[in-house]
C-alpha positions in Angstrom: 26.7 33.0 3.0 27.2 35.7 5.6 24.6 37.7 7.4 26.0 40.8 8.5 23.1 41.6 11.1 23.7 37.9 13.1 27.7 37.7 12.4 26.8 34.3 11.1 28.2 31.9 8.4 26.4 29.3 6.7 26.1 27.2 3.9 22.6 26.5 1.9 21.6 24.2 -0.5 18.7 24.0 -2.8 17.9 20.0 -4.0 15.1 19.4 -6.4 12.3 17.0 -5.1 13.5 14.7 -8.0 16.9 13.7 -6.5 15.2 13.2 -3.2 12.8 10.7 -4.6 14.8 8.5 -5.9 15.5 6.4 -3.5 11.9 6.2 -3.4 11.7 4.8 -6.7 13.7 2.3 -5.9 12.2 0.9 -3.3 8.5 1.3 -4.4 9.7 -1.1 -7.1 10.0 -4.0 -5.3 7.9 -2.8 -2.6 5.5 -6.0 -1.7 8.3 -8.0 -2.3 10.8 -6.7 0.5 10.6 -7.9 4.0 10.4 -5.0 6.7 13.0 -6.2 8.5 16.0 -7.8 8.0 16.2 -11.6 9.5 18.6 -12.5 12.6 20.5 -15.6 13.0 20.1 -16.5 16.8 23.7 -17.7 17.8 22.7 -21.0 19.9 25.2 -22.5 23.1 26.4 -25.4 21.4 27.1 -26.8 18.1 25.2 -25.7 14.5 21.4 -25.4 14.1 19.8 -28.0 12.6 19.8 -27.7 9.0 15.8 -27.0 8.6 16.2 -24.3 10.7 19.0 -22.8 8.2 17.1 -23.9 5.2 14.1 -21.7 6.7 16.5 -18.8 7.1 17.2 -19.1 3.7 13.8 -19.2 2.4 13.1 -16.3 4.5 15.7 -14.3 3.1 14.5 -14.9 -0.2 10.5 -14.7 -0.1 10.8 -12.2 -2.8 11.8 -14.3 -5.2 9.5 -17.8 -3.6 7.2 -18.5 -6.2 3.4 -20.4 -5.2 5.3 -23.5 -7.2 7.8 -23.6 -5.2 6.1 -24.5 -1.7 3.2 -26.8 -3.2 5.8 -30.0 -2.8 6.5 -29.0 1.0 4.6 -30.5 3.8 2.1 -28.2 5.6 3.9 -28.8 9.0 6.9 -27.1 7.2 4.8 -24.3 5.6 3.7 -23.1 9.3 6.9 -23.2 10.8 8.3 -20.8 7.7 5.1 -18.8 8.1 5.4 -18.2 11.5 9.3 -17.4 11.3 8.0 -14.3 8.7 5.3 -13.4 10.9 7.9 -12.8 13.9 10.0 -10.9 11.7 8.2 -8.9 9.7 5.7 -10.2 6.3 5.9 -8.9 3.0 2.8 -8.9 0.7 4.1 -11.1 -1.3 4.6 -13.8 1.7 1.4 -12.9 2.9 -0.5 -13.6 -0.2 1.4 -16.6 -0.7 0.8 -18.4 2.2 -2.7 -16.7 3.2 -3.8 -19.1 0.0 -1.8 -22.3 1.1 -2.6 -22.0 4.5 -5.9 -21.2 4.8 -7.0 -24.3 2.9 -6.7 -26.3 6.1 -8.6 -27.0 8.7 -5.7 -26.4 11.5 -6.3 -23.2 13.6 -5.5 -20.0 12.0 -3.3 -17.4 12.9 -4.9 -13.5 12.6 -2.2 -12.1 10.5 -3.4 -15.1 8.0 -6.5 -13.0 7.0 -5.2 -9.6 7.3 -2.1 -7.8 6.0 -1.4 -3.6 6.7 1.6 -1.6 5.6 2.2 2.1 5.6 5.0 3.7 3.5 6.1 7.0 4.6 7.8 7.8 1.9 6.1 6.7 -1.7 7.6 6.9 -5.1 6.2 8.9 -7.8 4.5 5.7 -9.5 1.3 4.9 -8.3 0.6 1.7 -10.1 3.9 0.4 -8.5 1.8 -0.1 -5.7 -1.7 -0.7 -7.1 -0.5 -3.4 -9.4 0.1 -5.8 -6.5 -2.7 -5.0 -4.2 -5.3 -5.7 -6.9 -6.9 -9.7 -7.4 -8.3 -9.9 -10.4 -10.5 -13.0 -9.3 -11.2 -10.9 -6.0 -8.9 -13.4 -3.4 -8.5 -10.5 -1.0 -10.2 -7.1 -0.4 -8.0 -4.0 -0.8 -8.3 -0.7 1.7 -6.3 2.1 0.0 -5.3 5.4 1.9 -3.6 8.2 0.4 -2.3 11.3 2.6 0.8 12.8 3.3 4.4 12.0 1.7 2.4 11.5 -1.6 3.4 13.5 -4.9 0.9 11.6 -7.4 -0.6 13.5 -9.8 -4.9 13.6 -10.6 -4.5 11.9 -13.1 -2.6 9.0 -11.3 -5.4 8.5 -9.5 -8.0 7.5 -12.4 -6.0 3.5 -12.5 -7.8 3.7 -8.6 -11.1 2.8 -10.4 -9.7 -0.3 -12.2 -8.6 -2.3 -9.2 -11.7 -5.2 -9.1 -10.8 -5.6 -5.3 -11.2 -2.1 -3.9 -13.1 -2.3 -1.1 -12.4 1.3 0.6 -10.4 4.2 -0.6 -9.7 6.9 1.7 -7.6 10.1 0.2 -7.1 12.4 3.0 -5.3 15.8 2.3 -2.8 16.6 4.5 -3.3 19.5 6.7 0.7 20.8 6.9 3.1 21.8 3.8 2.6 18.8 2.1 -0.8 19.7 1.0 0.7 21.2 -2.2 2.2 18.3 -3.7 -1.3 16.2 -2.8 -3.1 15.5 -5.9 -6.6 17.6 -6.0 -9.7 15.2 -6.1 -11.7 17.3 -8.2 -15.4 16.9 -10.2 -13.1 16.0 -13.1 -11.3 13.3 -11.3 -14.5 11.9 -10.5 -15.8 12.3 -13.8 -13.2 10.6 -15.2 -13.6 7.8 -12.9 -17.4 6.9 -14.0 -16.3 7.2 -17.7 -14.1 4.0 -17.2 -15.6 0.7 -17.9 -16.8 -1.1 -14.7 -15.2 1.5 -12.4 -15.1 0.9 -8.4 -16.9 -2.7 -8.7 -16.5 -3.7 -4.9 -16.2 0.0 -3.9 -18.2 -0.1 -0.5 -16.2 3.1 1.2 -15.2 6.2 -0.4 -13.8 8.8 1.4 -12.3 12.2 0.7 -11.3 15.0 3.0 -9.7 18.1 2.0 -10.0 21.2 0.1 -13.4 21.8 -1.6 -12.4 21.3 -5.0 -15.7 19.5 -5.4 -19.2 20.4 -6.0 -22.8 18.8 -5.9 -22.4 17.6 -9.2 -20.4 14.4 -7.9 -23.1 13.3 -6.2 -24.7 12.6 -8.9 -21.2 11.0 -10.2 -20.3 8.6 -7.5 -23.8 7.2 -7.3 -23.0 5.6 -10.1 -20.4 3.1 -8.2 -22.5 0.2 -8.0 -21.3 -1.2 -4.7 -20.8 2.4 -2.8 -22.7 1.8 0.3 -21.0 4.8 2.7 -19.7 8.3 1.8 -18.7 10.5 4.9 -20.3 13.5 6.1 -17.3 15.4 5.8 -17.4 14.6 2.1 -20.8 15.7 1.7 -19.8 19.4 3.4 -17.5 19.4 0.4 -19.8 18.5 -2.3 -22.6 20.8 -0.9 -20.3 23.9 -1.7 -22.4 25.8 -4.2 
């Protein structure tokens, strides 16, 4: 294209958000199950490593696909030393929850990423319950914080599986405030609604909080007191919900 006024020449192209998330897509599906970073081999002075330390690096490699069964023969001396290579390198949910069980058993001293894990995706795919599936415990073996705000193209009604997971502890959706605001799904009195007509909805939910537009109204206050476990709601929530 040519602009007469500038006496410049450029090219533009227009690329659907659909092409652009598909890399996405492929990566939210094996999501908890891919390292952050990729492992080093330290090159030592002399000679090979031993061959635990190789067989580690292997492991580690692999994680993904390390199943609970696989580990239960392996000594507990050998289950730190893989442990604490992942936690130098990067953990995975799947690592964490698989060694947060096996290793917090005993009575040794624990490490703090043992009883915590935290992972922010900039760049979601389209599938919620890609990433919902694995952070819920249906017998409640870990306590899930869930925040949704910018980068996120989910729909409202992707949201309503939120109310299902046994283990939510806090949800946090928090609009952003630039030009991905559009593509944020709207937390309306329906969403709600829909939430409270689901069986056993929010059954650990302690914290619930919602900042952005005021699509809501008074009426879902009288809708997320039905959570049984909600114990804190935000003020700036309730300047939402007090919108006439």
């Amino acid at each position: 294209m040519f602009t007469q006024q500038a006496g410049q020449v450029f090219k533009e192209w227009t690329v659907p958000r659909s092409q652009l998330s598909e890399q996405a897509e492929r990566n939210s599906a094996n999501w908890s199950r891919r390292r952050p970073y990729p492992t080093f081999t330290a090159r030592g002075t002399r000679g090979p490593r031993p061959l635990v330390d190789m067989a580690i690096n292997v492991v580690a490699e692999n994680i993904g696909d390390v199943a609970v069964g696989h580990l239960d023969g392996l000594p507990k001396s050998l289950l730190w030393r893989i442990w604490r290579f992942l936690e130098a390198r990067g953990v995975c949910l799947h690592a964490w929850k698989l060694f947060s069980k096996l290793l917090l058993e005993e009575d040794d001293e624990k490490t703090l990423g043992l009883y915590r894990f935290r992972q922010h995706i900039c760049r979601p795919g389209d599938n919620l319950t890609r990433y919902t599936q694995p952070l819920t415990s249906p017998n409640v073996e870990f306590i899930t914080h869930f925040v949704l705000t910018g980068g996120c193209a989910f729909t409202t009604h992707d949201l309503l599986c939120l109310a299902a997971m046994p283990n939510l502890g806090a949800l946090e959706l928090i609009q952003p405030a630039d030009e991905q605001r559009g593509n944020f799904p709207r937390v309306s009195d329906g969403l709600i609604r829909g939430w409270t007509e689901m069986d056993d909805p929010f059954p650990l939910l302690r914290i619930l909080r919602i900042w952005g537009d005021e699509h809501t109204s008074q009426n879902s206050l009288y809708s997320v007191s039905k959570f049984p476990s909600l114990a804190l709601l935000p003020v700036a929530l309730l300047d939402a919900l007090c919108t006439p």
